[in-house]
C-alpha positions as CSV (number, residue, x, y, z in Angstrom):
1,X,-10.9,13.3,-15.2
2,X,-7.7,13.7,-12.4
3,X,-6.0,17.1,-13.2
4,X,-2.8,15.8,-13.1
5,X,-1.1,19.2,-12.2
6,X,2.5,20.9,-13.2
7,X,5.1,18.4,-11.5
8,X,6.4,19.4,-8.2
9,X,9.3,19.0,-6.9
10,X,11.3,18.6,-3.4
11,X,15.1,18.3,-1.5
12,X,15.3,16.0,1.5
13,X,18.1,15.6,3.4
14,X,19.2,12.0,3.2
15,X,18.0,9.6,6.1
16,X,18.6,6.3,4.6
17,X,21.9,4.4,4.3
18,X,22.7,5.6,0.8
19,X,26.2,6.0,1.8
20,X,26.8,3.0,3.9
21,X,28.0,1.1,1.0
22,X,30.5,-1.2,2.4
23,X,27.8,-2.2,5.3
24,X,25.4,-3.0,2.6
25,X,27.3,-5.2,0.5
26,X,28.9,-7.0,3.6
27,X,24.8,-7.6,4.3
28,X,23.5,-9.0,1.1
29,X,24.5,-12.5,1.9
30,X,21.8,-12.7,4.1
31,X,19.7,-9.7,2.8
32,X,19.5,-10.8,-0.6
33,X,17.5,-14.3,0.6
34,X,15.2,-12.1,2.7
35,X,14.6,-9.2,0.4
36,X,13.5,-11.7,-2.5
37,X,10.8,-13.6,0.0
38,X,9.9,-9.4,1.1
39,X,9.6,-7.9,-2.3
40,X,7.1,-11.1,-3.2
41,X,5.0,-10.4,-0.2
42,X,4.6,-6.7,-1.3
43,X,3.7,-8.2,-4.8
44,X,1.0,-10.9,-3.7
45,X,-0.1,-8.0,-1.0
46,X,-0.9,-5.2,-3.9
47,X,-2.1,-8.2,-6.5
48,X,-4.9,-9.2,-4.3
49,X,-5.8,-6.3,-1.8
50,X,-9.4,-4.8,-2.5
51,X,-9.3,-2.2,-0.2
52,X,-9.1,-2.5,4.1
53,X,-12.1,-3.0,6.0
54,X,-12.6,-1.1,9.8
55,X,-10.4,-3.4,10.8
56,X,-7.3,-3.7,8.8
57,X,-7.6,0.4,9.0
58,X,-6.5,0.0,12.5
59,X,-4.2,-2.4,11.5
60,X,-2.3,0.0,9.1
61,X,-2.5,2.5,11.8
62,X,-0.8,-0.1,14.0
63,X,1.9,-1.0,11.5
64,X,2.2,2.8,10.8
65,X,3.0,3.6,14.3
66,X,5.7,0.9,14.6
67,X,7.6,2.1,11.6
68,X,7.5,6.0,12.2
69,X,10.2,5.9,14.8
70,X,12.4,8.7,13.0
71,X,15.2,6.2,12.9
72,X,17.1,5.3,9.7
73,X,17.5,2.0,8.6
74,X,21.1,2.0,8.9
75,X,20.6,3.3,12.4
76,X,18.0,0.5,13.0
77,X,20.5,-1.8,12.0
78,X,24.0,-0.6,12.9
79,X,23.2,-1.8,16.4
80,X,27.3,-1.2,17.6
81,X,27.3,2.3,15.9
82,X,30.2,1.7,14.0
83,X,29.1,2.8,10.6
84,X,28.5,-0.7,9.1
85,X,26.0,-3.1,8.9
86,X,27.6,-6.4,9.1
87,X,26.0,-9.8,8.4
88,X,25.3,-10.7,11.9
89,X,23.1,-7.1,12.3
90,X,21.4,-7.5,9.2
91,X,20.3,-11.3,10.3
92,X,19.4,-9.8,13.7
93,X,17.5,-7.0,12.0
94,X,15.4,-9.1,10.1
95,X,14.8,-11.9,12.4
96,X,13.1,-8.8,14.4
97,X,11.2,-7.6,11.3
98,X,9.9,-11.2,10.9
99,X,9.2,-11.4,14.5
100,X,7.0,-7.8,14.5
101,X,5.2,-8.8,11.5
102,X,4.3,-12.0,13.2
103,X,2.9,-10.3,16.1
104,X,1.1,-7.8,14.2
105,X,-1.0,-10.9,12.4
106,X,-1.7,-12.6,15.8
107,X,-2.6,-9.1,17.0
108,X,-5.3,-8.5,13.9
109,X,-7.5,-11.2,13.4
110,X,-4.8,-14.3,13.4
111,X,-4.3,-15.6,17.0
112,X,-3.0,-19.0,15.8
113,X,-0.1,-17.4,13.6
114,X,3.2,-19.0,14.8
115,X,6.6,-16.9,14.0
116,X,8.1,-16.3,11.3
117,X,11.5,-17.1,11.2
118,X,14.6,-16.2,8.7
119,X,14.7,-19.8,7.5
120,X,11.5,-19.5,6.3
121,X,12.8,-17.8,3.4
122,X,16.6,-18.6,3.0
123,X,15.8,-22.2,2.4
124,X,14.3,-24.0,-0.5
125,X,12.5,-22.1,-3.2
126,X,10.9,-18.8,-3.1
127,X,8.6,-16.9,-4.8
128,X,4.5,-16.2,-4.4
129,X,3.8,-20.0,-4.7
130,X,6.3,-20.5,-1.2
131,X,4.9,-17.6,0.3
132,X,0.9,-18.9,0.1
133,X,2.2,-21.8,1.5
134,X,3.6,-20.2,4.4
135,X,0.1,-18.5,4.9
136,X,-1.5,-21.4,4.4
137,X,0.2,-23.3,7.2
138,X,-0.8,-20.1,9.4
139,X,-4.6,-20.3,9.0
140,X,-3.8,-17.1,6.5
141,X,-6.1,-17.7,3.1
142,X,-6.2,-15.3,0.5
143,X,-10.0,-15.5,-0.1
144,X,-10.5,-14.2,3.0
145,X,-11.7,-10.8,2.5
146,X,-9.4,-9.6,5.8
147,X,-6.0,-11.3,5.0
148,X,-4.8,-9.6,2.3
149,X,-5.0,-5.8,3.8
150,X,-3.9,-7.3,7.2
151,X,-1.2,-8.5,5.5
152,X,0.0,-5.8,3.3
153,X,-0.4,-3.7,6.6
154,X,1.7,-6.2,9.0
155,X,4.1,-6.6,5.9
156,X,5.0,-2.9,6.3
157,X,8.1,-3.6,7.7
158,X,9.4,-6.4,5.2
159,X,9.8,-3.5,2.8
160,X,13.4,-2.4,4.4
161,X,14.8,-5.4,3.6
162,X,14.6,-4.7,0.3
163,X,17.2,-1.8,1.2
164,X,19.8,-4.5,1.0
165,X,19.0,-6.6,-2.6
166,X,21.2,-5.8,-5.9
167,X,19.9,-5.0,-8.6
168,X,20.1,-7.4,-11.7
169,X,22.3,-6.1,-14.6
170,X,20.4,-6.1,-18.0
171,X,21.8,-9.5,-19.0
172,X,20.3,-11.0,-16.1
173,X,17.2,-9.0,-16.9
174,X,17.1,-10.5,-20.4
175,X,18.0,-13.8,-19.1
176,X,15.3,-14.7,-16.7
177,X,12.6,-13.0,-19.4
178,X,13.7,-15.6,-21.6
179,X,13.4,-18.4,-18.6
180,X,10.0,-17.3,-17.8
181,X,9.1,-17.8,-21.4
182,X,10.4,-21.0,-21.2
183,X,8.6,-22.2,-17.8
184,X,5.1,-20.8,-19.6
185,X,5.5,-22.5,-22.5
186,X,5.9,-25.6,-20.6
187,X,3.1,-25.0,-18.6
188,X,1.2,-24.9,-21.8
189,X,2.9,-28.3,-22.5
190,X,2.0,-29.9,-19.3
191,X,-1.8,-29.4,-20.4
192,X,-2.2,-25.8,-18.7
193,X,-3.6,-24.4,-22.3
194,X,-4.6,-21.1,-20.9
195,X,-1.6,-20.6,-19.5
196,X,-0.2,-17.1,-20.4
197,X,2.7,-15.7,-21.5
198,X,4.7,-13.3,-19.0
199,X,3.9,-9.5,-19.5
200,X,7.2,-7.7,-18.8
201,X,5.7,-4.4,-19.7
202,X,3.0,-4.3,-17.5
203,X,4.9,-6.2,-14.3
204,X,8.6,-4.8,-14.5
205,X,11.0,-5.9,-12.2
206,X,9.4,-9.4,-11.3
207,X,9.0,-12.5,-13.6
208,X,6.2,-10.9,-15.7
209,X,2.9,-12.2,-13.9
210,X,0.7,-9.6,-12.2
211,X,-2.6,-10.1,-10.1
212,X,-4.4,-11.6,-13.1
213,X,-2.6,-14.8,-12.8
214,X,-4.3,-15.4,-9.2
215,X,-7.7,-14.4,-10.4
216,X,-7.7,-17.0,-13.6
217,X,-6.0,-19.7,-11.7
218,X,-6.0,-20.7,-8.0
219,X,-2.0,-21.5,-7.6
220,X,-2.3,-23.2,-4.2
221,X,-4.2,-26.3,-6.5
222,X,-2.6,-29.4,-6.4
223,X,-2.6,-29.6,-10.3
224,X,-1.1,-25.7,-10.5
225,X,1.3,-26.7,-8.1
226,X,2.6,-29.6,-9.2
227,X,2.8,-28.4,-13.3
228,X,5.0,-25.7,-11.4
229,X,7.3,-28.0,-9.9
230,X,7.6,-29.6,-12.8
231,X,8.4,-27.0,-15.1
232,X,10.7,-25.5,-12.4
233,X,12.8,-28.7,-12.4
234,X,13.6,-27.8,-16.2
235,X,14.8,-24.8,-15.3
236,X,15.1,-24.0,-11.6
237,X,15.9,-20.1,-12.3
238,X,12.5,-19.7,-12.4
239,X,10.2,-18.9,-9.5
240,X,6.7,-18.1,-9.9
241,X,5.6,-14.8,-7.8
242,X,9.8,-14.3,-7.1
243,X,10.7,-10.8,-7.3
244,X,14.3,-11.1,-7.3
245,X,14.9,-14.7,-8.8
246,X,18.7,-13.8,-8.4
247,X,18.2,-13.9,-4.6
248,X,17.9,-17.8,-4.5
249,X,21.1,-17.8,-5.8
250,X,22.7,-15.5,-3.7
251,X,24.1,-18.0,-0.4
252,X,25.1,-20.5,-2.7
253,X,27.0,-18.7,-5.1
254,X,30.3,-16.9,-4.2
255,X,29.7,-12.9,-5.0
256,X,33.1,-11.8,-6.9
257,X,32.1,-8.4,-7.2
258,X,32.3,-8.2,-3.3
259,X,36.0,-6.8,-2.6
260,X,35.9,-4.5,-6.0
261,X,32.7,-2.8,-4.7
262,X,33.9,-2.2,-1.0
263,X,37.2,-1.1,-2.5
264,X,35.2,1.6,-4.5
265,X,33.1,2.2,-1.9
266,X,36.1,3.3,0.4
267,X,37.2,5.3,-2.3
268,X,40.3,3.6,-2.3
269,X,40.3,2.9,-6.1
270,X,38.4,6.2,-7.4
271,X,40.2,8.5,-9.9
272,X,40.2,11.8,-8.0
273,X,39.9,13.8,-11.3
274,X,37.0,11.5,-12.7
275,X,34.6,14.4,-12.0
276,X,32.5,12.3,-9.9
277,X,31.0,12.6,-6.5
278,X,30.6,9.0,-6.0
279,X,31.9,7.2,-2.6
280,X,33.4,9.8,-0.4
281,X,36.8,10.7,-2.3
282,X,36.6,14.5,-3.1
283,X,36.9,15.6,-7.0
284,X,39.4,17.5,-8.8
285,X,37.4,20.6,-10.0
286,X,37.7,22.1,-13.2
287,X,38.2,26.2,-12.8
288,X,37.2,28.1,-15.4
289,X,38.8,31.5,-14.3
290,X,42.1,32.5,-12.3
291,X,41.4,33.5,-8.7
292,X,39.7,36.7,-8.1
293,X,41.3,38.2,-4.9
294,X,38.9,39.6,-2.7
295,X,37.2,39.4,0.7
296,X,34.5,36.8,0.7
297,X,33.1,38.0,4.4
298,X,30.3,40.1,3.0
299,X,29.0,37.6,0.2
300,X,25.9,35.8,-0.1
301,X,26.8,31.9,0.1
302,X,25.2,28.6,0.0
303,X,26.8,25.3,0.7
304,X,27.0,22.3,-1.3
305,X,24.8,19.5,0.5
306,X,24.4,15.4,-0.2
307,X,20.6,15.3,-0.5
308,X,17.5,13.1,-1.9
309,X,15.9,14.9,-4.7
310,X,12.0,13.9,-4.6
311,X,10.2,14.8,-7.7
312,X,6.1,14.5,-7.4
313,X,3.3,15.0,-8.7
314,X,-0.2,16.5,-7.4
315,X,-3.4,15.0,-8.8
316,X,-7.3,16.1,-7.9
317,X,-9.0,13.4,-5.7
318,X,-12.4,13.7,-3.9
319,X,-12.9,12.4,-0.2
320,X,-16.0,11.1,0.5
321,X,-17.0,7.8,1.7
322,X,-17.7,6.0,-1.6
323,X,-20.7,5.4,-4.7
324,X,-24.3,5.4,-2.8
325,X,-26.1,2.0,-3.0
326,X,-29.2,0.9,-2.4
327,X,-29.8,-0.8,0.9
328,X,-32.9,-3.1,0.6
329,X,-35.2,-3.9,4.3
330,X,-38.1,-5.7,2.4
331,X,-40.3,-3.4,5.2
332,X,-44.3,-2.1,5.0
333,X,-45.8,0.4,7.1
334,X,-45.9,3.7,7.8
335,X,-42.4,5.4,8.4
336,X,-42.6,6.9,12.5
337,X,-38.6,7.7,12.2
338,X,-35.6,7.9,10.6
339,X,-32.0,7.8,11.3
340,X,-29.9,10.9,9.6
341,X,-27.5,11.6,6.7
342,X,-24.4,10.0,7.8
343,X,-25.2,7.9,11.2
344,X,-23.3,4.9,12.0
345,X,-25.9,2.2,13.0
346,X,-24.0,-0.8,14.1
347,X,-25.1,-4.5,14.9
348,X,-28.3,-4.6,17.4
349,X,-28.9,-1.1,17.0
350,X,-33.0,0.5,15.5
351,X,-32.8,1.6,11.6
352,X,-35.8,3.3,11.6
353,X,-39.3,2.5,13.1
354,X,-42.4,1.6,11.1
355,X,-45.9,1.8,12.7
356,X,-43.9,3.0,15.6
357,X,-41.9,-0.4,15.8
358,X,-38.7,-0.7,15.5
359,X,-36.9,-1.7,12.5
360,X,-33.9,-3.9,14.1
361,X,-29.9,-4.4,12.2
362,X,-28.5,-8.1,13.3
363,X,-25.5,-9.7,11.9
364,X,-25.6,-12.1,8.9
365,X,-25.4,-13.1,5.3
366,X,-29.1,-14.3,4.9
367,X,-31.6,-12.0,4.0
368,X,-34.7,-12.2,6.4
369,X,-37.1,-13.8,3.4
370,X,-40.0,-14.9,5.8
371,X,-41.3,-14.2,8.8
372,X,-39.9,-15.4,12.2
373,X,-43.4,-17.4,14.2
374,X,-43.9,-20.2,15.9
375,X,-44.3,-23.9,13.2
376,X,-42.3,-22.5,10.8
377,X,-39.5,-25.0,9.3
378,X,-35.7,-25.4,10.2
379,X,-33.5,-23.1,8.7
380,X,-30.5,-21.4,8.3
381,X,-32.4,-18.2,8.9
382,X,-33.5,-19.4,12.5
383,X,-29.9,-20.1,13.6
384,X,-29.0,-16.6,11.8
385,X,-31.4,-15.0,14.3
386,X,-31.0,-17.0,17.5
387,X,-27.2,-15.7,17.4
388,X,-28.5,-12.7,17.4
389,X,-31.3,-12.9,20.2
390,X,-27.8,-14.1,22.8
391,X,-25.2,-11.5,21.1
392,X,-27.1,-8.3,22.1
393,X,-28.7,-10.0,25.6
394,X,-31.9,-10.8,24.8
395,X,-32.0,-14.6,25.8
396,X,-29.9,-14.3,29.3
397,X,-32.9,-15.2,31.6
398,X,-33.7,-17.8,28.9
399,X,-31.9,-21.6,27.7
400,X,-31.8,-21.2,24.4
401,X,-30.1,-23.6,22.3
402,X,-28.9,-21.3,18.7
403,X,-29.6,-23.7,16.2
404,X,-32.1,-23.8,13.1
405,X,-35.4,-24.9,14.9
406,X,-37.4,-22.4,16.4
407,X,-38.9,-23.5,19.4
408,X,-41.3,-22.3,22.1
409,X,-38.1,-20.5,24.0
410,X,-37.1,-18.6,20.8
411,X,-40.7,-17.5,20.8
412,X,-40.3,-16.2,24.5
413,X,-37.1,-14.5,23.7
414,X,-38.8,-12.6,21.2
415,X,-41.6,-11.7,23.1
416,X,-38.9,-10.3,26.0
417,X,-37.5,-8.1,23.2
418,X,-40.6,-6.8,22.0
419,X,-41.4,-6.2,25.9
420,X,-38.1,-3.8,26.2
421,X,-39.1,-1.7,23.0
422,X,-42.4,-1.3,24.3
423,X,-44.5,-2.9,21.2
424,X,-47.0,-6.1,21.0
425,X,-45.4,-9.1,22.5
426,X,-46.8,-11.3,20.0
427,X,-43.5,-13.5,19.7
428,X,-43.8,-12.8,15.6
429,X,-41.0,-10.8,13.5
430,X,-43.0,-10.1,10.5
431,X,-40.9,-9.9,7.5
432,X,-38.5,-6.5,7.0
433,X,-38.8,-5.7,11.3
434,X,-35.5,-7.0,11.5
435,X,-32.5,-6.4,8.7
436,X,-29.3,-8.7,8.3
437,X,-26.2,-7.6,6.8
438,X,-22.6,-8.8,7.2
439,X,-21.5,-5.2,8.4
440,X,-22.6,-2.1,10.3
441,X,-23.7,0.6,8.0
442,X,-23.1,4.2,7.1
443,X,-26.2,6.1,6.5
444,X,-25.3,7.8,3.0
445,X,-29.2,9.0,1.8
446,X,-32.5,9.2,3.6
447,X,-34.5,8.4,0.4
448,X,-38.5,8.5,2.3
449,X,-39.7,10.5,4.7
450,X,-41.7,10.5,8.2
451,X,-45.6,9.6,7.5
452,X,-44.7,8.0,4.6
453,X,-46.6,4.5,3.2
454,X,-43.8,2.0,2.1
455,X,-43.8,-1.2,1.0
456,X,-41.1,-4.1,0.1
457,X,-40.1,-2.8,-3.0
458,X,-39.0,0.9,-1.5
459,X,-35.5,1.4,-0.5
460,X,-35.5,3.6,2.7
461,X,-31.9,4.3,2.6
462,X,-28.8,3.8,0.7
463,X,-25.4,2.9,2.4
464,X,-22.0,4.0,1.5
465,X,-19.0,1.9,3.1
466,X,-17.3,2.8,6.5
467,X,-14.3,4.8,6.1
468,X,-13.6,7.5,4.4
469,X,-11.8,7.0,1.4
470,X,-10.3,9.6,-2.2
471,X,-11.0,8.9,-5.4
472,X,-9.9,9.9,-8.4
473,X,-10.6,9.9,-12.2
474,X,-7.0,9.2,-13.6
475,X,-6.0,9.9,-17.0
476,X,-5.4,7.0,-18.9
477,X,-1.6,8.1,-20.0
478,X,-0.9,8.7,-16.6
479,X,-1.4,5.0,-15.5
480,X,2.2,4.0,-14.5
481,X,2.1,6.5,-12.4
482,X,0.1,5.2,-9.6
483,X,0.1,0.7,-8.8
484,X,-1.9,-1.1,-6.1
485,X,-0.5,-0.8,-2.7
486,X,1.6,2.1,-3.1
487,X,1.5,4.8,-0.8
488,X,1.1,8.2,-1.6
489,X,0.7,11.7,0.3
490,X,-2.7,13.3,1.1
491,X,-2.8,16.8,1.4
492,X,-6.1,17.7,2.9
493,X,-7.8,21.5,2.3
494,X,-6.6,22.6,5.9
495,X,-2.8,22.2,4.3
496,X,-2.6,19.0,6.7
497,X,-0.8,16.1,4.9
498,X,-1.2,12.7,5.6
499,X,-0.6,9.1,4.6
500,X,-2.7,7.5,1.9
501,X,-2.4,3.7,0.4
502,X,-3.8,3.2,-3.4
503,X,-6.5,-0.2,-2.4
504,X,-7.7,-0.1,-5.3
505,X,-6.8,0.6,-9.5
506,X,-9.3,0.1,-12.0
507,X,-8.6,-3.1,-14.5
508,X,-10.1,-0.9,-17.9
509,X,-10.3,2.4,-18.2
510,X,-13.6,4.3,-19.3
511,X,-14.3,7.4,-21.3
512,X,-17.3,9.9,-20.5
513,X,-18.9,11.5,-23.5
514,X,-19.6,15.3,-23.5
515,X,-23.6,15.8,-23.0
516,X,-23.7,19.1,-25.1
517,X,-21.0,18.1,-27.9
518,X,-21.9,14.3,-28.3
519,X,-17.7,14.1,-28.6
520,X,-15.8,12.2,-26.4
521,X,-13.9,12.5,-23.5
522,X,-10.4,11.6,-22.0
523,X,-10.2,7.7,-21.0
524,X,-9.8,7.5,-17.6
525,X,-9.0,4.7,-15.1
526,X,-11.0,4.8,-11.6
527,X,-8.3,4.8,-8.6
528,X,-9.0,4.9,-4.8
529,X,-6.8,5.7,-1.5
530,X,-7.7,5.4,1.5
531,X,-5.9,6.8,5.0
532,X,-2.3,4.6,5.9
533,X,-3.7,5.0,10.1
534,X,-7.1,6.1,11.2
535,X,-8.5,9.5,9.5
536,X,-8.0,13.0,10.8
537,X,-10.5,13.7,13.5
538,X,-11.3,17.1,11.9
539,X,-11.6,16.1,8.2
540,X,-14.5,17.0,6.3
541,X,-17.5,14.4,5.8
542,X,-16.3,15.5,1.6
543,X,-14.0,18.1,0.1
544,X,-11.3,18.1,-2.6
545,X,-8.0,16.7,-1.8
546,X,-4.4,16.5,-3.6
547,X,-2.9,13.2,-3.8
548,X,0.8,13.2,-3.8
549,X,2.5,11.2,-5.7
550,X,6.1,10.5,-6.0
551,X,7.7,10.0,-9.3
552,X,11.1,9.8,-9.1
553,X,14.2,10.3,-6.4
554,X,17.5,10.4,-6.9
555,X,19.3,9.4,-4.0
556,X,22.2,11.4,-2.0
557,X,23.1,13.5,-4.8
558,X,25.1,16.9,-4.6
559,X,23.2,19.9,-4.8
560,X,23.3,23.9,-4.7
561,X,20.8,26.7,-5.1
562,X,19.8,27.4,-8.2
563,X,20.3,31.2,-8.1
564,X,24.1,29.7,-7.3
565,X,24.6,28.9,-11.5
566,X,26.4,30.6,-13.4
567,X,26.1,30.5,-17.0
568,X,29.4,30.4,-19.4
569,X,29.8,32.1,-22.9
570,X,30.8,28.8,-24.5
571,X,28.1,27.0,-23.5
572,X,27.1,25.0,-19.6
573,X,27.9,26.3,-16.5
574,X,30.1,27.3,-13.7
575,X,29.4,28.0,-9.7
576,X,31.6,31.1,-8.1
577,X,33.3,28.8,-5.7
578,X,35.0,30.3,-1.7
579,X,38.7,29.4,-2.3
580,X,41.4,30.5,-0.2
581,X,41.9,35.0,-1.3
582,X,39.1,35.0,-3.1
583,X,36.6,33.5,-5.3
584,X,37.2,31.0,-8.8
585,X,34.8,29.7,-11.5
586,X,34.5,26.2,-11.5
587,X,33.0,24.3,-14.2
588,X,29.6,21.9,-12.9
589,X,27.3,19.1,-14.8
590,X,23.9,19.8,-13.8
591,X,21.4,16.8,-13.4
592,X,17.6,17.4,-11.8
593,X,16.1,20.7,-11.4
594,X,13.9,20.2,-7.9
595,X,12.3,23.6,-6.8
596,X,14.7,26.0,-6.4
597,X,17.9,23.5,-6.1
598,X,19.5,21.3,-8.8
599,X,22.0,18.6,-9.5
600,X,25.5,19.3,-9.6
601,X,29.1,16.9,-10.4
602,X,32.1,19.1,-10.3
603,X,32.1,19.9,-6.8
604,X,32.7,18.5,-3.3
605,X,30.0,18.6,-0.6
606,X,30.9,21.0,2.1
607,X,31.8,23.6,-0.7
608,X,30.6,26.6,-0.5
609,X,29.3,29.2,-3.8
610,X,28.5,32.8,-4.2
611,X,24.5,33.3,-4.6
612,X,23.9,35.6,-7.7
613,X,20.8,36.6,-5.8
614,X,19.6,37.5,-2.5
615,X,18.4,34.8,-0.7
């Protein structure tokens, strides 16, 4: 079970565009296209990822590296500097996104992936279904075990756009819960019986469907497809997979909000005495006592600051490099060596030796299941080998065609190799001397030792996977607090913190039962991160970690000390505010408590308060 630990808390200075209100709205003609296509990626990316391989690590680490330039948003886009971020730098801005995230999937594993361009997703219909079919048309598929993590990793990037989407009012809300109702019910209709309903509770914020609806039906079908177009010609609000429906919408329909929100933005129409600190127009306080004359030189003060108020939370992981399992040779003989607790053995590399022969790891899918000899009949198996035999050199002084006969040249080949390791160049790979498997292996147990008799049945080692990943045991009534693809902080034992991405959340949760009671334990749900970039070179093989995760933030928001309160007789508070001969009580609304700061309306930023305390 995670120890999900007392909630901590933290003050950042703002460095996103919270303030730049008038540049964002001016944006969301073109943002509000983009960010609907970007907050569906995200979605399909988290439904579907399983966890990155080797590869996609690296990818995340290149993704990583291109976003950590410790530039804002607004500063990415504001190109002219002029505090705004019109239309035509928001286009330009994500046209360069898209271009990035293009290159980034030619770069890992998709050479044939043609741009991306803003088109793409400000014309026609969006939503999961469009976005498939933009993969599609790449050579991207999402049963390929690679694409998803390369593509929540690439995708990175597409996650700023979202920076510029409105959010839908509750009507709205209601509204397309109701369409999406509709659009399943008439899937049902159109002869789709299993069809579900939309589960708003469990998927907020998009149309209702979560990853499930991928795994029961394969949407890219020509039947799923064209029950969806169907069903969205009835009522074209809805999108299936669209995050923010309202975003279709948003170029075609005139936005009449626009000049009343950059008005209040400017602060142009904001009440002065509404006790607010929204926009930039300063509040008329509310003193609670007459000025108290005095020099202020000596006092202990603290300044009102515009901050983001982060509130976390720390749960109990364990890094390690996953379960043990069994790793099956189908070898006999006497074990002559062994490789270690935690070795690496990669493709063309010895596993161990039996009878002092070497026990050889080639790439493949198909199990060696018979020997390798001269007469023996076409197969798979043969061709599976033969790749082999050229990969890793053998077969340079030798023409031999890879396919599944083996002839008198594979035979030679073979000898060759049995020539280099020193051993009886009989041409013959008696079954277990050579082991396939799709990847290289981690060493996680030695389960036999040197001298020992084994035979097919006995697994010499078991494997764990690659990289090094946390788990956690999560308790089931913390669930929403954690969702696949989120990133979290990973605060290693060294005090170190890190990047971390959740690959994986269990689908049920499971409950132990106590050995010595018989009674029950907590349900939990099985979670696992694993590094956002390539691991720490020092971290430890295992040890306990602290996931970070982040709960809540409440953007730009005024804030003093909290030793700076001061509480009234009648009830609330007041801060000891600097005025001009002294010092005056002035009433304050408190919102979050984060560490040793808190919330405040009442004040302006820039003011500055009397510290009841050192500090």
């Amino acid at each position: 079970m995670t120890q999900r630990r007392t909630k901590n808390t933290s003050g950042r200075a703002p460095n996103q565009p919270n303030g730049g209100r008038r540049g964002r709205r001016n944006g969301q003609r073109h943002g509000v296209s983009v960010v609907g296509l970007a907050s569906t990626f995200m979605l399909i990316a988290a439904a579907c990822a399983t966890g990155p391989s080797g590869q996609t690590t690296q990818a995340i680490g290149a993704s990583a590296a291109r976003q950590d330039d410790g530039a804002s948003l607004e500063e990415k886009v504001d190109t002219d500097g002029d505090g705004e971020m019109s239309d035509e730098e928001i286009e330009t801005y994500a046209r360069t996104v898209l271009l990035d995230f293009s290159n980034c999937m030619r770069d890992n594993g998709y050479p044939d992936f043609t741009d991306l361009v803003l088109e793409d997703f400000t014309e026609g219909s969006g939503g999961q279904g469009r976005f498939l079919a933009l993969m599609a048309e790449r050579g991207v598929s999402i049963s390929d075990a690679n694409a998803i993590p390369t593509l929540q990793s690439c995708g990175e990037g597409l996650s700023d756009l979202q920076t510029f989407a409105p959010q839908p009012s509750d009507a709205e809300l209601q509204e397309r819960e109701e369409a999406v109702l509709e659009f399943a019910q008439c899937m049902r209709d159109g002869g789709l019986a299993d069809w579900p309903d939309p589960d708003f509770a469990a998927n907020p914020g998009a149309n209702g469907y979560g990853p499930e609806l991928l795994e029961q039906f394969d949407v890219q079908s020509d039947e799923i497809q064209d029950a969806i177009a169907a069903c969205q010609a009835e009522d074209s609000s809805v999108a299936l997979g669209a995050a923010d429906d309202e975003g279709d919408t948003a170029d075609t329909e005139p936005d009449s909000s626009d000049d009343s929100a950059d008005d209040s933005a400017d602060g142009s129409e904001d009440d002065p005495g509404d006790g607010t600190t929204d926009g930039t127009a300063d509040v008329e306080r509310s003193a609670v006592s007459p000025v108290i004359e005095g020099d202020t030189s000596d006092l202990n003060v603290a300044e009102v600051t515009r901050r983001d108020l982060v509130q976390t939370t720390s749960l109990d992981g364990t890094l390690g490099f996953g379960d043990l399992r069994p790793f099956p040779t189908n070898t006999t003989g006497i074990v002559t060596s062994l490789p270690a607790e935690g070795d690496t053995i990669e493709f063309g590399d010895v596993l161990f030796t039996i009878d002092n022969e070497p026990v050889l790891l080639f790439e493949g899918s198909i199990p060696q299941y018979r020997p390798f000899m001269s007469n023996m009949s076409d197969g798979p198996d043969v061709e599976q080998l033969e790749r082999n035999l050229v990969d890793f050199g053998y077969a340079e002084d030798f023409d031999l065609t890879v396919d599944d006969d083996f002839t008198a040249v594979t035979r030679d080949v073979i000898e060759s190799m049995q020539l280099d390791f020193g051993v009886d160049d009989d041409g013959r790979l008696d079954l277990g001397r050579v082991v396939f498997s799709p990847t290289p292996i981690r060493v996680g147990a030695v389960n036999v030792e040197i001298g020992q008799s084994i035979s097919p049945q006995i697994n010499v080692l078991s494997i764990t996977d690659s990289d090094q990943q946390i788990t956690l045991d999560l308790d089931a009534e913390d669930r929403s607090l954690v969702s696949l693809g989120d990133t979290v902080d990973i605060e290693l034992p060294d005090g170190e913190t890190v990047a971390g991405l959740v690959s994986n959340v269990a689908a049920t949760a499971t409950q132990t039962v106590n050995p010595q009671t018989g009674a029950p334990g907590d349900a939990t749900i099985g979670v696992t991160v694993v590094f956002l970039g390539v691991a720490p070179d020092d971290v430890f093989d295992s040890s306990p970690v602290d996931i970070i995760v982040t709960e809540s933030v409440s953007e730009g928001v005024l804030t003093v000390p909290v030793p700076a309160l001061v509480a009234r007789s009648g009830g609330g508070h007041a801060v000891e505010l600097i005025v001009d001969g002294g010092t005056q009580l002035v009433a304050v609304e408190l919102g979050d408590f984060v560490d040793d700061l808190v919330e405040v309306t009442g004040v302006n930023e820039g003011d500055r308060v009397v510290m009841a305390t050192a500090g």
